[in-house]
N, C-alpha and C positions, 0 to 999 in steps of 0.2 A: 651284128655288132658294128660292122661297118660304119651305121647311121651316125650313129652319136657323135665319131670324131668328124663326120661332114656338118651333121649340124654345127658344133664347136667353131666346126672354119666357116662355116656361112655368118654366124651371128659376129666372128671375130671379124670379118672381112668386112658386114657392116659397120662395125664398133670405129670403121678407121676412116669412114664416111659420114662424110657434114651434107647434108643436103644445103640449096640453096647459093645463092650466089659466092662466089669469093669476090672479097673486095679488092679494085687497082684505084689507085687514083686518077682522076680525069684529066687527059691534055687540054693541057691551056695555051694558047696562043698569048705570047706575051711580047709587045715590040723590045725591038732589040735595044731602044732609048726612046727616054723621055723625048715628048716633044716640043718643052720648052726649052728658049734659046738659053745656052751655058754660057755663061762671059762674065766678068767682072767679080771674078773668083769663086764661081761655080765650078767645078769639073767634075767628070765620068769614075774618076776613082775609087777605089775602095775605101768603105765607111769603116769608122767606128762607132756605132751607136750604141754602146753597153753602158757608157756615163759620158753622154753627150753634153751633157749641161755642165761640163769642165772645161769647155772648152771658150765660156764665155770669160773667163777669168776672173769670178769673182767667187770668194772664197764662202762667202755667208750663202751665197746661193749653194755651194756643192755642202756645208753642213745641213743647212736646212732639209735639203731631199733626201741627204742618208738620214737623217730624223725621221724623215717621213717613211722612207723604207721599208725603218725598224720599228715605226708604231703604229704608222695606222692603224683605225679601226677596219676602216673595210677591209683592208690587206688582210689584216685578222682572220675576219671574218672568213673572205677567201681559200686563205688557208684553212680553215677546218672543213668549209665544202671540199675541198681535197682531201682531208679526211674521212669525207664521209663517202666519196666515189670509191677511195680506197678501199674502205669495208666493206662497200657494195660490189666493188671487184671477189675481194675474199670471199665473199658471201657465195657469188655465183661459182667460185673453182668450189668452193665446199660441196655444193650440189654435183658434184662428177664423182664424189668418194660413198661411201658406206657409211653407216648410222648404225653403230652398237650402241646395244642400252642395256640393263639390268635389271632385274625385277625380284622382288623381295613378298610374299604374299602367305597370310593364314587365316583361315577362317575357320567358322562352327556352325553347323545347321543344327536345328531342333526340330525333332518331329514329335507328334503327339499323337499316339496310337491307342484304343483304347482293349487291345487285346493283351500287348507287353508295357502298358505304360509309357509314359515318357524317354526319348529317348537322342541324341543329340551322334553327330560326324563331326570330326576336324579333318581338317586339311592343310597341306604347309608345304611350299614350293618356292623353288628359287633358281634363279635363270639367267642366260643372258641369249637376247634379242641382237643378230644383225640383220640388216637390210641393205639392198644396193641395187636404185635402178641404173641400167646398162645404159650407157648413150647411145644407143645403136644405130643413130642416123643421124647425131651430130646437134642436136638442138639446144641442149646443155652448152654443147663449147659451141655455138654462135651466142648463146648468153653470155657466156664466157668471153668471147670476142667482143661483144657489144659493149658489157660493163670497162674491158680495158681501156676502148677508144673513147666510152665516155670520161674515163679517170683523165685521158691523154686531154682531151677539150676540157677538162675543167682546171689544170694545170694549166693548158695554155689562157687561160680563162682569170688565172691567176697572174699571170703575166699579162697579159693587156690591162689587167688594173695596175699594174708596176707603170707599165708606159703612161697611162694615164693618168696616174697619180704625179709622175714627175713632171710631164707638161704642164697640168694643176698647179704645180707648186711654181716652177720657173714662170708660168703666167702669172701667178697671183704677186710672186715678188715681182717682176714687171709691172705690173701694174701701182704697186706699193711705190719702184721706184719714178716711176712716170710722173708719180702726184706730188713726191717730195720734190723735183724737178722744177716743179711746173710750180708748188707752191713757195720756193725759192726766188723763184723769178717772178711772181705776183709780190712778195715782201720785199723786193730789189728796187721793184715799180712803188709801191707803196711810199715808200723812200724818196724816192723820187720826185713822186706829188707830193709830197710835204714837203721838199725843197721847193717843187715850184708854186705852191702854196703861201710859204714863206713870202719868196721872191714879190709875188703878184701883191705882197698885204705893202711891203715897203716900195712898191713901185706906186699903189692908191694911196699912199702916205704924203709919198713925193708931188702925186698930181698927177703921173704919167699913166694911170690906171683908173679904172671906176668901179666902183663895186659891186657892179657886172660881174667883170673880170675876177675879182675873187670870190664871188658865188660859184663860177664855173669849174673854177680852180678847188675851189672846196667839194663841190659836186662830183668830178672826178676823181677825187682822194676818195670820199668815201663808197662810190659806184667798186671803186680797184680794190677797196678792204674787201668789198661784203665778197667777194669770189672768194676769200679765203676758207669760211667755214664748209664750201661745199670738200673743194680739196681736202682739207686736214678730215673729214669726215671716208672722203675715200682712202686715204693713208690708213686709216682706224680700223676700218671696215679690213684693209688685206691685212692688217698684223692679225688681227685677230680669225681671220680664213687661214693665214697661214700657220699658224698655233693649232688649230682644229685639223687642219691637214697632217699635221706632226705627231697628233694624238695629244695634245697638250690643252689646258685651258687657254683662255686669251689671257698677254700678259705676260705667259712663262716664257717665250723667248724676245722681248720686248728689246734688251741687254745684247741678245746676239743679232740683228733688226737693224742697232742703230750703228753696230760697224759698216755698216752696206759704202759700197763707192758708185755709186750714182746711177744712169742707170747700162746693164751693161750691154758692151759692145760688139759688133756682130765679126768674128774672125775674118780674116782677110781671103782666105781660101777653104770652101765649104765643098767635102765632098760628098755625092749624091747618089754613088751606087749607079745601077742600072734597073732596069724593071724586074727581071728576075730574080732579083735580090729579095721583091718585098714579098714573095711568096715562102722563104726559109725567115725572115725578119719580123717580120708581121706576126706576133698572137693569136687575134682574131682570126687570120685566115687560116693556122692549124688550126684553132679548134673548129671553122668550118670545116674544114678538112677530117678532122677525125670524126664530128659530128655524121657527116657523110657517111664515112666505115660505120658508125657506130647503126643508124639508120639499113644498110645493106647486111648486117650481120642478121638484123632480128627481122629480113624476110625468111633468112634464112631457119629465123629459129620460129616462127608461124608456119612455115613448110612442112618443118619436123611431125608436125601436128598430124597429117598425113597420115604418116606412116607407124610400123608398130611399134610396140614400149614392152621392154622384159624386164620386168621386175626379178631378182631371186634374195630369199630370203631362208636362213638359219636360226636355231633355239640350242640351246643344250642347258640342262638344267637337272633338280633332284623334285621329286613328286612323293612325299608321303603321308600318312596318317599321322603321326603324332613328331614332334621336335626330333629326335634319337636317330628316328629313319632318313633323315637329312642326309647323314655321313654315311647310311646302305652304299654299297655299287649297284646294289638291283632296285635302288630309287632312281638311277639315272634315265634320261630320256632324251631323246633328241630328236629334231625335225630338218631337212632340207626341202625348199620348196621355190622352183621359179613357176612365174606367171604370164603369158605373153597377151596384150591387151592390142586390140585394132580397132580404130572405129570406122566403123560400117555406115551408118545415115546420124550426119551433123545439121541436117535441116541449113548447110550452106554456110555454119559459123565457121568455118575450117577455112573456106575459100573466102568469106567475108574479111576475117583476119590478114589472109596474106595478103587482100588489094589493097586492106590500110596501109598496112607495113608498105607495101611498094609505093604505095602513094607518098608516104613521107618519106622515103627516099628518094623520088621525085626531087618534091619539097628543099630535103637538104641539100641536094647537087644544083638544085636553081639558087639556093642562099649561098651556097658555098662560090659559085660563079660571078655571080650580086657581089657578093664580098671582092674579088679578086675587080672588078670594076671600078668598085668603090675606090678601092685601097689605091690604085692607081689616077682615080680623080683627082683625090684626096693630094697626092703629089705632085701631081700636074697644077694645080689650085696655088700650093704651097710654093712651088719653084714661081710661079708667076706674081706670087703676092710678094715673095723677097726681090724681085724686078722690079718691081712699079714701084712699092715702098722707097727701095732706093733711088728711086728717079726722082721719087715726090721728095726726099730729104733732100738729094742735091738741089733741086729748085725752089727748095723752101733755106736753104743755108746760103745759097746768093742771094735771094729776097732779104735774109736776114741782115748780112753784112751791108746792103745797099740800106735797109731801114734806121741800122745804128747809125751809119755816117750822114745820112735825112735829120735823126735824131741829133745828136751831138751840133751840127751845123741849126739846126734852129734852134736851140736852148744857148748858143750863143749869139745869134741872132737877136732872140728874146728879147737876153739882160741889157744887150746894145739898144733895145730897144728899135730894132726893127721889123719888127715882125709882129703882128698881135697876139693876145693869149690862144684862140683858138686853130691858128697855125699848131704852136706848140704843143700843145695836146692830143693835138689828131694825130700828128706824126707820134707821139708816145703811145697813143693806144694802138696806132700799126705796129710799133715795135713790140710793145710786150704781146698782141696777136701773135706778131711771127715766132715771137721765141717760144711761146708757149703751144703752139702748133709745130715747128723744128724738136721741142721735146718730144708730143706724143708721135712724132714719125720716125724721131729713133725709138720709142717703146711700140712702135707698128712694124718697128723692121725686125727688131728683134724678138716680137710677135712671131713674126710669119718665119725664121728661124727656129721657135719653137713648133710649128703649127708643121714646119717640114721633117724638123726628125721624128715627132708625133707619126706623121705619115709613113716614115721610113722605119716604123717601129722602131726606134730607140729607145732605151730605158727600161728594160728587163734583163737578170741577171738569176741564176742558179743560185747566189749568194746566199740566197735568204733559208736554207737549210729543208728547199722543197728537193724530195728525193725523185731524179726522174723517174718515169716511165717506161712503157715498151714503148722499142723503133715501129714495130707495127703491131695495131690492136688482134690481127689475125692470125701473131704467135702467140699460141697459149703455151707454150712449152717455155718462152723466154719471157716472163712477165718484165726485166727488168731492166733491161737494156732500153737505154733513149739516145737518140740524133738530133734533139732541137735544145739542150741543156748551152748555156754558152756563159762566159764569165769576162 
């Protein structure tokens, strides 16, 4: 009798063993600081990147993105792929439990004899069926593991389209406001040469012109129109990218568009975090990061493969001849029945399985590493683009100021008539140049402002009614608890 309670503790003592790897996450060597130089209202500080894009001050830009937040499509879409890892989670804990079913059955045979005649059996049964294979070495709950990490990267999965979408939108309104800028200062100029247009026709009136000079002068009027329709076409093109970005047709916020105040400005003090930072900040790299778990769980569950599998199985039910007998006690019957399954020769698919699985774990720990490289370029890239940017604006705003006061001193020059027509027009096409080159370097500065909290992960938020996660895909007991949830 002894055996039985040893068997019980042999098979229980498996049942609490996972074969196969446990997953830790890999050290990363991370410098202690960017290596771009901080100065000019960069600092080391602590971020806030949860709605970064409030901090440009402009009010049309922070509705537009909570627009966008709350309708994307892809977001959407997003969202029910996390639906759908979710029930692929469910799915896999339901394979750790038992399978009861029921069964309902009657029949009639007919036989045909030719000594008694014709003659016919009923039968009529009714049951119920369980079943429960035993995890006994863990293969199950590394599925189980596997499916949670991939829930955890598809979540986070969800959240790098948050960031991504909000960069999208703060670029494309940048962009939007770059052209109305720029096509402000083309109808300024416009303006302008038809004043001196004017000017040049009653100066060949007078004598003191030829009409040369007001060929040339008319020549450059309409040279400085035709740039308009490229612009007003780029203005066109973001309203309606950013309507599509909001989930809306083109059009539907046309109304909220045309409050914008110009285009906006870059804060006076940007702070940058440190590099460690981008490893809990960053989207993408949890869901490499869980990607990774998810990859190391299912060598685990190829391994399982291995070893044996105990199926045990139950019936109870009534067995009789005709309806009536149903409700007998001595129609009752019942079965108990385990089965212990090993395999012996897999011709190699056993071990073939596990080198895949290890190989794409491989795989995920080199992308997961890739990733952490990246994300850190990506910053580095970013921090050095909002330096040069503003170096080029500063050099392009004293270019500017020198061009106005060139300008204004030859257009009175001009009318004194000292100066010829073509003085005065070259200096005006250097000015409208500079101004319109001083626009797109404030819309490149606040480019590369967008382009660095992009990098520093900003712009995802729990908000949006996704329920976290497990803290690690390798609790199967705590499916619910998450550490990367932020608001």
């Amino acid at each position: 009798m002894w055996r039985i309670p040893s068997i019980a503790s042999i098979l229980l003592l498996a049942a609490c063993t996972a074969v196969g790897p446990d997953y830790a996450a890999p050290e990363t060597a991370m410098p202690a600081a960017f290596t771009a130089e901080l100065d000019r209202g960069l600092v080391a500080g602590p971020t806030d990147l949860a709605a970064w894009w409030q901090g440009l001050g402009d009010p049309a830009l922070d509705r537009l993105v909570a627009k966008a937040l709350a309708a994307n499509l892809d977001l959407r879409a997003a969202l029910a792929r996390i639906d759908e890892a979710r029930a692929r989670r469910g799915a896999a804990k339901a394979e750790l439990g038992p399978a009861v079913a029921t069964s309902l059955q009657a029949s009639r045979t007919d036989t045909a004899s030719s000594a008694a005649g014709d003659s016919h059996r009923e039968s009529y049964s009714a049951g119920v069926d369980a079943s429960w294979e035993v995890d006994l070495f863990g293969g199950q709950r590394r599925a189980l593991e596997a499916a949670g990490a991939d829930l955890a990267a598809t979540e986070a999965d969800f959240h790098g389209a948050q960031v991504s979408l909000a960069a999208q939108v703060a670029g494309t309104y940048l962009d939007l406001r770059t052209a109305e800028a720029r096509l402000e200062l083309v109808r300024r100029s416009v303006d302008t040469r038809e004043q001196t247009l004017e000017l040049t026709g009653w100066r060949e009136q007078a004598g003191l012109a030829t009409s040369l000079d007001t060929a040339q002068a008319r020549s450059s009027l309409e040279q400085t129109r035709a740039s308009i329709p490229p612009l007003e076409l780029a203005a066109a093109t973001a309203r309606h990218r950013l309507a599509i970005l909001a989930g809306r047709t083109p059009g539907e916020l046309d109304e909220l568009l045309a409050a914008g105040s110009g285009i906006p400005q870059v804060p006076d003090r940007i702070a940058v975090g440190i590099p460690a930072d981008t490893l809990t900040d960053r989207p993408d790299l949890r869901a490499a990061e869980r990607d990774l778990a998810a990859a190391t769980a299912r060598v685990g569950q190829a391994e399982a493969q291995r070893y044996p599998s105990l199926r045990l199985s139950a019936s109870i039910g009534v067995d009789a001849l005709d309806p009536s007998g149903l409700l007998d006690r001595d129609s009752l019957v019942s079965s108990l029945l385990g089965g212990l399954t090993a395999p012996i020769f897999q011709s190699g698919r056993i071990r073939r399985s596990i080198e895949v699985q290890q190989a794409l774990e491989r795989q995920a720990e080199s992308r997961y590493r890739s990733a952490i490289l990246t994300a850190l370029g990506e910053v580095e890239d970013a921090l050095a683009g909002l330096r040069r940017n503003q170096e080029r604006l500063d050099g392009l705003s004293r270019a500017l100021d020198a061009a106005r006061e060139a300008t204004s001193l030859a257009e009175n020059r001009y009318s004194a008539g000292l100066i010829d027509l073509l003085v005065l027009l070259d200096t005006q096409r250097t000015l409208l140049s500079l101004e319109e080159q001083e626009a797109s370097a404030r819309g490149d500065l606040a480019g590369s402002l967008i382009q660095l909290y992009r990098a520093l992960g900003g712009g995802w938020t729990n908000e949006t009614g996704v329920p976290p996660t497990s803290r690690s895909a390798s609790s199967v007991n705590e499916p619910g608890a998450s550490d990367h949830g932020r608001t």
